[in-house]
C-alpha positions as CSV (number, residue, x, y, z in Angstrom):
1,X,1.5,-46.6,-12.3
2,X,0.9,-42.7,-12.6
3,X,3.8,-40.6,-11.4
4,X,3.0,-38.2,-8.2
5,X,2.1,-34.9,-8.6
6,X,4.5,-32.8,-6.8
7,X,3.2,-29.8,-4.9
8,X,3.6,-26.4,-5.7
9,X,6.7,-24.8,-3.6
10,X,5.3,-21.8,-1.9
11,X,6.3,-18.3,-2.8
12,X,8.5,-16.6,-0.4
13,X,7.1,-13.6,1.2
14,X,9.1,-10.5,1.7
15,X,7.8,-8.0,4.3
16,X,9.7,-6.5,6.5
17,X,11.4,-7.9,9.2
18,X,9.6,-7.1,12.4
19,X,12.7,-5.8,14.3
20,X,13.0,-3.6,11.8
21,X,9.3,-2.0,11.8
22,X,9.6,-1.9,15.8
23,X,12.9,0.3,15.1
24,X,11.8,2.6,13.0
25,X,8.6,3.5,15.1
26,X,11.2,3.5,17.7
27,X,12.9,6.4,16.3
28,X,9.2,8.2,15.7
29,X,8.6,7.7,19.6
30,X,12.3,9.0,20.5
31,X,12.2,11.9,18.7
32,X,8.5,13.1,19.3
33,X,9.4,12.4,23.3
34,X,12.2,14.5,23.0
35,X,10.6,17.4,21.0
36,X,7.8,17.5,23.7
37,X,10.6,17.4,26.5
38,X,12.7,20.5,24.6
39,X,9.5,22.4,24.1
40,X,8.4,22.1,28.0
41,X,12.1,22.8,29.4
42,X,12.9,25.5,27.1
43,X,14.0,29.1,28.9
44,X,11.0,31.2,28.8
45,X,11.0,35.1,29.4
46,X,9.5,37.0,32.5
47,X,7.4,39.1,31.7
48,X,9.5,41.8,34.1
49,X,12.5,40.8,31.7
50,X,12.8,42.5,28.5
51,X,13.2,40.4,25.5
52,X,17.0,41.7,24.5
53,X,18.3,41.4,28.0
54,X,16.6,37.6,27.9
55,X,18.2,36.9,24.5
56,X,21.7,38.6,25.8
57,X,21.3,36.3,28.7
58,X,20.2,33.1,28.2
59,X,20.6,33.4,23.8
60,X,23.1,30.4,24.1
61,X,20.6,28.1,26.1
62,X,18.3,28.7,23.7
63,X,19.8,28.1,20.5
64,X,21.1,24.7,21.6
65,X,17.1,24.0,22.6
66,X,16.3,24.9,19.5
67,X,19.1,23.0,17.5
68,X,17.9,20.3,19.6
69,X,14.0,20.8,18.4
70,X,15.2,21.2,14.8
71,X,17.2,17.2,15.4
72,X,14.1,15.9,16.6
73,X,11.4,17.4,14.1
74,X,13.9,16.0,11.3
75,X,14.3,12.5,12.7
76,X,10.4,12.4,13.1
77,X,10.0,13.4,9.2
78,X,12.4,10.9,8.5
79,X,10.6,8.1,10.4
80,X,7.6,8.9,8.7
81,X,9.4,8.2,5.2
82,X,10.4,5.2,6.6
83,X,6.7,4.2,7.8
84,X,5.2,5.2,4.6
85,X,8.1,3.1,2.9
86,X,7.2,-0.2,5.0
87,X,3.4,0.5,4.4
88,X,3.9,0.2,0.6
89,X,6.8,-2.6,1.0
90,X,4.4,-4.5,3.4
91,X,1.0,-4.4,0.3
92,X,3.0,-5.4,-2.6
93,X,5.4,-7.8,-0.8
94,X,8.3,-6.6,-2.3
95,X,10.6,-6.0,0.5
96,X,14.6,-6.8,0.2
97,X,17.3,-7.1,2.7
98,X,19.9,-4.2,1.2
99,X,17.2,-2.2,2.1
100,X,17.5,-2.1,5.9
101,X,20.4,0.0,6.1
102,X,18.3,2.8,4.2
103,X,15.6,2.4,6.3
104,X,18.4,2.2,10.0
105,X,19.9,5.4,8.8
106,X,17.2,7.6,7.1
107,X,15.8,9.3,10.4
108,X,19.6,9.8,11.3
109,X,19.9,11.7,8.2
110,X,16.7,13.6,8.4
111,X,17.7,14.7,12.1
112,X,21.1,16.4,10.5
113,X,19.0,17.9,7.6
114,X,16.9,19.8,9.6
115,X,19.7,21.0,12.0
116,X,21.6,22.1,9.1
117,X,18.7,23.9,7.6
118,X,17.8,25.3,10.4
119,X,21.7,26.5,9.9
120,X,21.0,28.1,6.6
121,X,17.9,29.3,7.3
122,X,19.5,32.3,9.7
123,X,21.7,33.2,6.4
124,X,19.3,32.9,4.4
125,X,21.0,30.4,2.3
126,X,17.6,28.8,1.0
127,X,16.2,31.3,-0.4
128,X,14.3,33.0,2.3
129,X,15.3,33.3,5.8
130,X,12.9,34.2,8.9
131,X,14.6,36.8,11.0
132,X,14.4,37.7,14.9
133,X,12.5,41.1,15.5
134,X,13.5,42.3,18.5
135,X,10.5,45.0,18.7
136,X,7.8,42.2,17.6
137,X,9.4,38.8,19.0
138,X,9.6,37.2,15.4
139,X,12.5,34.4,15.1
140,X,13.5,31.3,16.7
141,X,13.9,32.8,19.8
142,X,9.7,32.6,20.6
143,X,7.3,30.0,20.7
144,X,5.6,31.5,17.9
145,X,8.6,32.3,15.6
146,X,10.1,28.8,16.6
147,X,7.1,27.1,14.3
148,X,8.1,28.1,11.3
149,X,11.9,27.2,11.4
150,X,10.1,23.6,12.9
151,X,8.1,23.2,9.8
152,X,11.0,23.8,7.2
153,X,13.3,21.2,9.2
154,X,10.8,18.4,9.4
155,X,10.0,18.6,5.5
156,X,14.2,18.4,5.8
157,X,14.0,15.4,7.7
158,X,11.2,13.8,5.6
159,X,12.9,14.6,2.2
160,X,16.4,14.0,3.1
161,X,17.3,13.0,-0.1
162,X,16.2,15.6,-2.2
163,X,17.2,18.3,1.0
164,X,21.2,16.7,0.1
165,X,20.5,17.3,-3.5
166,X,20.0,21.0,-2.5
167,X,22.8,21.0,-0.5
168,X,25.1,20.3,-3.0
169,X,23.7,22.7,-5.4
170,X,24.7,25.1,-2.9
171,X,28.0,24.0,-2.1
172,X,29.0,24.1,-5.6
173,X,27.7,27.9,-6.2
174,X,29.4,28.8,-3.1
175,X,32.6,27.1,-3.7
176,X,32.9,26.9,-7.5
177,X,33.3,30.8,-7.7
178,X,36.1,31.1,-4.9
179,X,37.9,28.4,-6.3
180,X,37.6,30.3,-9.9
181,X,38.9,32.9,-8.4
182,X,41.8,31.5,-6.4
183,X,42.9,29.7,-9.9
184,X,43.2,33.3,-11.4
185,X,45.1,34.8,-8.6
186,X,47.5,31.9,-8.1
187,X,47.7,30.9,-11.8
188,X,50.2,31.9,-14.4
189,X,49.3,35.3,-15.8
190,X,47.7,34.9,-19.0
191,X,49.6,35.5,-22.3
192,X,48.9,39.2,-23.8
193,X,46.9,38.7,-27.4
194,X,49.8,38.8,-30.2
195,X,48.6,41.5,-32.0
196,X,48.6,43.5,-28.5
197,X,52.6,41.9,-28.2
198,X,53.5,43.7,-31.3
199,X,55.1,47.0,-31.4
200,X,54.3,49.5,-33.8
201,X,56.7,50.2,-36.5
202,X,57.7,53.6,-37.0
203,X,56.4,55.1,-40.2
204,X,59.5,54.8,-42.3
């Protein structure tokens, strides 16, 4: 009597979970909702109102829109990692579970990327800054001089990794020196060279 074949056990797929797809485009609809809410309520200027008197009045409104813009076009970037992560995990089947929490909190930190380099943008901490002109209207206080700030914080959001890399290359220039500087102030005072230590000897 021939033995039974046994059949082959199928191969476990890994895609990703579908809660986990739905969450991330989620995130994507959430924060391009509330970039297209921020842009429509944002304070605009009269035109009877001159631009300084607009900025000295409602300057504080509008910086917390604009924070708020910056949040958003970083969690979108982020999202859009994610999506383009899932795409490729979903064609070569190769998803794993200690992945989700990269994927749950990557537009998080994207959305903190972009507000803090919107943050180093106006001190021009990265290299190049784009300032307000009063006389011409440049800066984040326009429509127009909003776009570019925009831009820089969603390639924040998308790269978040590499924007934290960044980040600590300039926390360490900024900080490394001032600590050096502290050690010499606080420290011991250094020992004089001998040969400076010695007296000279009186010719005889």
């Amino acid at each position: 009597m021939s033995p039974k074949l046994l059949a082959p056990t199928p191969t476990a797929r890994r895609q990703p979970p579908p809660w986990l797809v739905g969450t991330v485009i989620g995130y994507f609809v959430f924060a391009a909702l509330g970039l297209a809410l921020l842009m429509l309520r944002v304070p605009h200027r009269t035109a009877e109102l001159a631009l300084d008197e607009f900025i000295e009045q409602r300057g504080g409104e509008l910086f917390l829109f604009t924070c708020g813009m910056m949040i958003c076009c970083g969690t979108i970037g982020g999202s859009l990692y994610d999506i383009r992560g899932l795409i490729k995990h979903s064609t070569h089947d190769d998803f794993e579970a200690l992945f989700t929490l990269s994927y749950l909190l990557r537009p998080i930190a994207g959305g903190l990327s972009s507000l803090v380099a919107f943050f180093l943008l106006l001190v021009g901490a990265l290299g190049f800054s784009y300032s307000h002109d009063p006389v011409g209207g440049a800066g984040w206080t326009t429509f127009d001089g909003r776009l570019p700030y925009l831009a820089v914080g969603f390639l924040a959001g998308y790269s978040s990794q590499v924007f934290m890399l960044k980040l600590k290359e300039i926390a360490d220039s900024a900080f490394s020196t001032r600590e050096r500087d502290n050690d010499n102030d606080n420290g011991h005072a250094h020992a004089e060279p001998e040969d400076a230590q010695r007296k000279p000897r009186k010719a005889a």
